[in-house]
C-alpha positions in Angstrom: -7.2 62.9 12.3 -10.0 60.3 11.5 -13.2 60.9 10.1 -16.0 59.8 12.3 -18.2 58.6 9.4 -16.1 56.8 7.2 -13.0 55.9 9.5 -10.5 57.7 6.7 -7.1 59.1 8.0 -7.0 63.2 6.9 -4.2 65.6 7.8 -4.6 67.5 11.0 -5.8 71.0 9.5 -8.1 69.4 7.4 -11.8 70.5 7.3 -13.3 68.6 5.2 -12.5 64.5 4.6 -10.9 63.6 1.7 -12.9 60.6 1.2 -16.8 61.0 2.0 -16.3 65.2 2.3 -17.9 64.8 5.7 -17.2 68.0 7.9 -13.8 66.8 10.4 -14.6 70.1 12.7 -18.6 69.1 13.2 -18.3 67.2 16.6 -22.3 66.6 16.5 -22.8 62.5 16.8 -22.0 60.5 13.2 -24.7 59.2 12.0 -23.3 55.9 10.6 -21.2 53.4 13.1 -18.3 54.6 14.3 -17.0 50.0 14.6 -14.8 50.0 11.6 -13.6 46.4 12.3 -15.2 43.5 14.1 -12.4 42.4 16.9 -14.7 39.0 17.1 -14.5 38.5 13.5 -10.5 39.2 13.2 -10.6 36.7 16.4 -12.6 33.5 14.5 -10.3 34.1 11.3 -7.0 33.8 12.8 -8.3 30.8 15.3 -9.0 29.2 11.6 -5.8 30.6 9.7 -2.6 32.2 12.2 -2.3 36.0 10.2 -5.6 35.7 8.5 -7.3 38.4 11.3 -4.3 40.5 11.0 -4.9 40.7 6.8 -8.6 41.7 7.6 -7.6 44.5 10.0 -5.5 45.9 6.8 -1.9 44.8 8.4 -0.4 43.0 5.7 3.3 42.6 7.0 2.2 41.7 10.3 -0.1 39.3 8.6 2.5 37.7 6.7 4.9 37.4 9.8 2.7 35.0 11.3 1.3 33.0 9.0 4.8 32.4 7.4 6.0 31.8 11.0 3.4 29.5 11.5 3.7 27.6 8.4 7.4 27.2 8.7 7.7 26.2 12.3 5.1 23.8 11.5 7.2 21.5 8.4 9.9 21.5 11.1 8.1 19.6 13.6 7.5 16.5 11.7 11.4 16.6 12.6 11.6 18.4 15.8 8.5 17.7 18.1 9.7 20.4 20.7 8.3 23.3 17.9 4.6 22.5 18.8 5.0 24.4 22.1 6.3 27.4 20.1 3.8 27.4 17.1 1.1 26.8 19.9 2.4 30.6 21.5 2.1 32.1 17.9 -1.4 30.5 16.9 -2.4 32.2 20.4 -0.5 35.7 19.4 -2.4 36.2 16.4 -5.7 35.5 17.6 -4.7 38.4 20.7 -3.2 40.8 18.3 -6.1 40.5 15.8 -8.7 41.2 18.2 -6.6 44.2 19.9 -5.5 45.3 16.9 -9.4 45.2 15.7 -10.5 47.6 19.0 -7.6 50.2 18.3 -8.8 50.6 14.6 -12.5 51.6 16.3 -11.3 53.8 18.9 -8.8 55.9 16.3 -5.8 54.8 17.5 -4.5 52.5 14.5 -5.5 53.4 11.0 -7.4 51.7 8.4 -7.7 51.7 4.7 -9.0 48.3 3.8 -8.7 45.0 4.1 -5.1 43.7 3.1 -4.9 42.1 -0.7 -3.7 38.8 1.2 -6.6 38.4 2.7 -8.1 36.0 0.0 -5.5 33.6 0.3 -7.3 31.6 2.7 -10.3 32.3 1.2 -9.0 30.5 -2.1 -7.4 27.5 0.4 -10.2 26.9 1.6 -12.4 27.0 -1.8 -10.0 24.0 -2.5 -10.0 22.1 -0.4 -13.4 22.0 0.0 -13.6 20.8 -4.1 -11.2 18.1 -2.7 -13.1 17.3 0.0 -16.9 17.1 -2.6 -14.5 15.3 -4.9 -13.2 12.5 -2.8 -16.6 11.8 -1.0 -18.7 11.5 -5.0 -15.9 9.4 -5.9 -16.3 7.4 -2.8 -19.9 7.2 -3.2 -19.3 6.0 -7.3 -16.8 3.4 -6.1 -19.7 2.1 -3.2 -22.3 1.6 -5.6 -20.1 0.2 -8.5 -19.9 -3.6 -8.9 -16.8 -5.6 -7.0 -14.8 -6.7 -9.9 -15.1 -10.8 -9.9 -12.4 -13.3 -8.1 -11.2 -16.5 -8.4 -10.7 -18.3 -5.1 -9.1 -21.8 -5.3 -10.6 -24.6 -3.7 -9.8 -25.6 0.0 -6.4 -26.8 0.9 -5.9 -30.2 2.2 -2.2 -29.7 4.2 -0.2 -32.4 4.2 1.1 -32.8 8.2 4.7 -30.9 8.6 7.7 -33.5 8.4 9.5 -34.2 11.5 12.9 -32.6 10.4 15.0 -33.8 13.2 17.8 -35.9 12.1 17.2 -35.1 8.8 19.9 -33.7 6.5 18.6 -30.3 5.0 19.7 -29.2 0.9 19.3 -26.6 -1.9 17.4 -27.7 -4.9 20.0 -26.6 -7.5 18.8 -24.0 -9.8 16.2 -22.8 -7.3 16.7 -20.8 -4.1 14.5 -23.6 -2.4 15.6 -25.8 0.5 14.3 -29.2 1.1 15.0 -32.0 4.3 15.4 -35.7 3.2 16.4 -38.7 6.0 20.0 -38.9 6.8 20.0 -42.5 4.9 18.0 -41.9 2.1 20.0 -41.2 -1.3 20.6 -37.7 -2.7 21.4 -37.2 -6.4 21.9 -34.3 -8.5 21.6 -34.5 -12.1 20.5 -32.1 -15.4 18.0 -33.5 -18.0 16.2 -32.3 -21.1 13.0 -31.9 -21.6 11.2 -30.3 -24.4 14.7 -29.0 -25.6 15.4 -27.0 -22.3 17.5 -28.0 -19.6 16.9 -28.7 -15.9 18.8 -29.6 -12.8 16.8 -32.5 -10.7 17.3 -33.2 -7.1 16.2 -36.8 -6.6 15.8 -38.4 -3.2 15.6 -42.1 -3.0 14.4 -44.3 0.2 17.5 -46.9 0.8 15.4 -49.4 -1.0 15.1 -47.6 -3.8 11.1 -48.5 -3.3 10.3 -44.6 -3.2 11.4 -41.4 -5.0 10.9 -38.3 -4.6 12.8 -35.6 -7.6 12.8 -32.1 -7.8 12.7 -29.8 -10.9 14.1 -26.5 -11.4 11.7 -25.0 -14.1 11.8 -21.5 -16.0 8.9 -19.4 -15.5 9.0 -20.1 -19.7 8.4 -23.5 -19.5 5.0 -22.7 -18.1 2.3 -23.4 -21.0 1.7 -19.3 -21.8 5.2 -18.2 -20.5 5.4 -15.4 -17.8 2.1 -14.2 -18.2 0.6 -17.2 -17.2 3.1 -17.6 -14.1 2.1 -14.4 -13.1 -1.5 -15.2 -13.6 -1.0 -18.2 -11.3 0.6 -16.2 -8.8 -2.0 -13.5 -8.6 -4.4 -16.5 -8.2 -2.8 -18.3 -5.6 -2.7 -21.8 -7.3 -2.8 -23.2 -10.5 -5.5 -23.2 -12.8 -6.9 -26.0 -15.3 -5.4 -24.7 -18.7 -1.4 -25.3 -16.8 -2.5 -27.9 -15.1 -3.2 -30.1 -18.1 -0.4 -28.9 -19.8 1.8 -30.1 -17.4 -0.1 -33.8 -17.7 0.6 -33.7 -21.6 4.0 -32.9 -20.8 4.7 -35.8 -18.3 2.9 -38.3 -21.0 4.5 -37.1 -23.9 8.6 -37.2 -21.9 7.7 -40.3 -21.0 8.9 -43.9 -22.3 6.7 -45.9 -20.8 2.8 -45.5 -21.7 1.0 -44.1 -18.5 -2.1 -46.1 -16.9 -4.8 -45.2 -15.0 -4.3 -41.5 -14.8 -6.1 -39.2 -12.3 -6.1 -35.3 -12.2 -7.2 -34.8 -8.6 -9.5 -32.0 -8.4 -8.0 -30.8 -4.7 -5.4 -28.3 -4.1 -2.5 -29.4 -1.7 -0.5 -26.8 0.6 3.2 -27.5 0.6 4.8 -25.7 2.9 2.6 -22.9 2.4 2.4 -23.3 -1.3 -0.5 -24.1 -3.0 0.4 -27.1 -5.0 -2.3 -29.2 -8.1 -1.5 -33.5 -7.4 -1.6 -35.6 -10.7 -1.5 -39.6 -10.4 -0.6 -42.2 -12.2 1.1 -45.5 -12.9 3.9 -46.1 -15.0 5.0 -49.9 -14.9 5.1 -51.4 -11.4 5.7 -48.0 -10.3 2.7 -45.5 -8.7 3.8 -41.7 -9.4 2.2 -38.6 -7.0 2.8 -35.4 -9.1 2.9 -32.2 -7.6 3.3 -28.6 -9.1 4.3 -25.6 -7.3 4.7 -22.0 -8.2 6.3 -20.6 -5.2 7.0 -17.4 -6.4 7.2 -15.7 -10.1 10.8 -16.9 -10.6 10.9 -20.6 -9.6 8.3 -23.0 -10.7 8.8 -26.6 -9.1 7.6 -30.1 -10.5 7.8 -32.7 -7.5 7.3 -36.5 -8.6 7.3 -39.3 -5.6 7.4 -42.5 -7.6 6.2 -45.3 -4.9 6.4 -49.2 -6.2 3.9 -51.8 -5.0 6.5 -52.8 -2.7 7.0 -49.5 -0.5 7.2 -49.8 2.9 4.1 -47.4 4.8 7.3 -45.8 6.4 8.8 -44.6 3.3 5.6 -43.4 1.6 5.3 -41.4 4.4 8.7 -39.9 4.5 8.1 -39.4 1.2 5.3 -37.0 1.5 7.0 -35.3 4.6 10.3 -34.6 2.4 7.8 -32.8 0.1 6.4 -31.0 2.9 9.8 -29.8 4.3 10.4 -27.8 0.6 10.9 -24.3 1.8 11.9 -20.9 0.0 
C-alpha cells in the first residue's frame, strides 16, 4: 500500500510507514497533498527532451528507451528522410506516457521513489549550450566593435576590348599552362633564353612585317623580386604592387643591350583576360616596347612585351594588343 502523506510504497500489513511513520490504517484526510507528480510538468519536459518526463516520474529504463530511440532514429535521417514520420510518433509517445504515467503515480496506481538519476542529463545539455550560446553572441559582439583590419584595393582596371578570335590559330605558352590566340599569318616562335642566370621558354609572335612583336615569358614564381612570398602577396592583392613592379623595370634595363629612352611606369592597372596586369613603356632604338606583367595564379608569372616600330601599321598594333588579350589559363 501507499502512504497518503508521503506517497511511499509499504507492505500490505504494515501499520505504520516506513518512511514519515505516518499511521497507513488512519483513513482521516492527509494533511499534506496527496499530487506526488505534476503530469503538466512531466508533459513540458519531454515536449523539450523525448524521455526527460519519463526520468522525472522516476522511470529510468523507460526514460532511456525513448530518448535513445529518439536520438538514434534521428542521426539516421540525415540519410533516410522517411525516419521523421517515426521519430515524430515517438516525440508524441513520450509526451502521452509522461503525463499518464504522472496521473497514475497520484492516484496509487504506479509507484514512486524519486526522481530518476538521469534526470540531470538534460539539465547539464542544456547548461551548455546555453554557455555556447553567451559565448558566441560576446564574441560576436567583440568582433562588431573591433577595428576592420586595413586593405589594399588596386586601382581601377582599364580592359583592353576582347580579341576577335575567329580565324585565329590558338597555342600553349610553353612552360606555362596558359593558352594564347595569334592571326593565322602572323609568325610563331619558340625559343629558351637566360636571364639573370635562369632559364626561360619565350613564345614570340611576330606581325608578317615583322613591324610588331609580341613575346611571352614563362617565369618561376622565384624570379619574382622577394620569391614566393611576394607572389603570394601579389596574389592575395589582386595585382602588383610598386616594390615588383620596379624590379621588373631594373630587370628589363639591366638584360638589355641597347640603353632604354624615355621610360614610363604607367600608374594604371590593365585587365588581361581577367588578370590584373602593371604596363611599363619605353623605347629601345627605332623600336616602342608595351610591357605587361601578369600573375595569373601562384605558379605562373608572365612577362608580355609588344615591341611596335615607328613603322607599324594601326592594324597590327591593334592585333597586337588583342593577342595579349586572348592569354587565357
Amino acid at each position: 500500500m501507499f502512504c497518503q502523506k508521503c506517497g511511499k510504497e509499504n507492505s500490505d500489513d504494515a501499520t505504520f510507514c516506513k518512511s514519515c511513520g505516518a499511521n497507513l490504517t488512519k483513513k482521516s484526510t492527509p494533511t499534506v497533498k496527496t499530487e506526488i507528480r505534476d503530469h503538466y510538468a512531466a508533459l513540458f519536459l519531454s515536449l523539450l527532451v523525448p524521455g526527460w518526463g519519463q526520468w522525472y516520474n522516476g522511470k529510468t529504463w523507460d526514460g532511456l528507451i525513448i530518448f535513445g530511440a529518439f536520438l538514434i532514429l534521428c542521426i539516421f535521417a540525415v540519410t533516410f528522410s522517411s525516419l521523421f514520420i517515426i521519430i515524430f510518433l515517438i516525440w508524441v509517445y513520450g509526451m502521452y506516457d509522461a503525463y499518464t504515467s504522472a496521473d497514475k503515480i497520484n492516484r496509487g496506481e504506479l509507484g514512486f521513489t524519486d526522481k530518476s538519476r538521469l534526470f540531470w542529463i538534460p539539465v547539464v545539455l542544456i547548461i551548455l549550450l546555453l554557455v555556447v550560446v553567451v559565448a558566441a553572441f560576446v564574441y560576436g559582439m567583440i568582433g562588431a566593435i573591433s577595428p576592420a583590419p586595413a586593405t589594399t584595393t588596386a586601382p581601377s582596371i582599364q580592359v583592353i576590348p576582347q580579341p576577335n578570335i575567329q580565324g585565329w590559330n590558338e597555342h600553349t605558352i610553353p612552360g606555362t599552362h596558359m593558352g594564347i590566340y595569334s592571326p593565322q599569318n602572323w609568325i610563331t616562335t619558340s625559343q629558351v633564353v637566360s636571364i639573370g642566370g635562369k632559364e626561360y621558354t619565350v613564345a614570340r609572335f611576330a606581325s608578317p612585317d615583322l613591324t610588331t612583336d609580341v613575346s611571352a615569358f614563362s617565369m618561376d614564381e622565384n624570379s619574382i623580386p622577394g620569391g614566393p612570398a611576394a607572389s603570394e602577396k601579389e596574389i592575395n592583392q589582386g595585382f602588383i604592387d610598386s616594390d615588383t613592379y620596379q624590379g621588373f623595370m631594373t630587370g628589363i634595363s639591366s638584360t638589355n643591350t641597347t640603353p632604354l629612352t624615355n621610360i614610363i611606369q604607367d600608374p594604371n592597372y590593365y585587365s588581361i583576360s581577367g588578370h590584373p596586369a602593371r604596363k611599363i613603356e619605353f623605347d629601345e632604338g627605332n623600336a616602342h616596347v608595351l610591357c605587361y606583367f601578369v600573375i595569373p595564379d601562384e605558379n605562373t608569372l608572365i612577362m608580355e612585351l609588344m615591341a611596335t616600330t615607328t613603322q607599324a601599321t594601326n592594324n597590327d598594333r591593334t592585333e597586337g594588343v588583342e593577342l595579349l588579350q586572348s592569354v587565357s589559363g
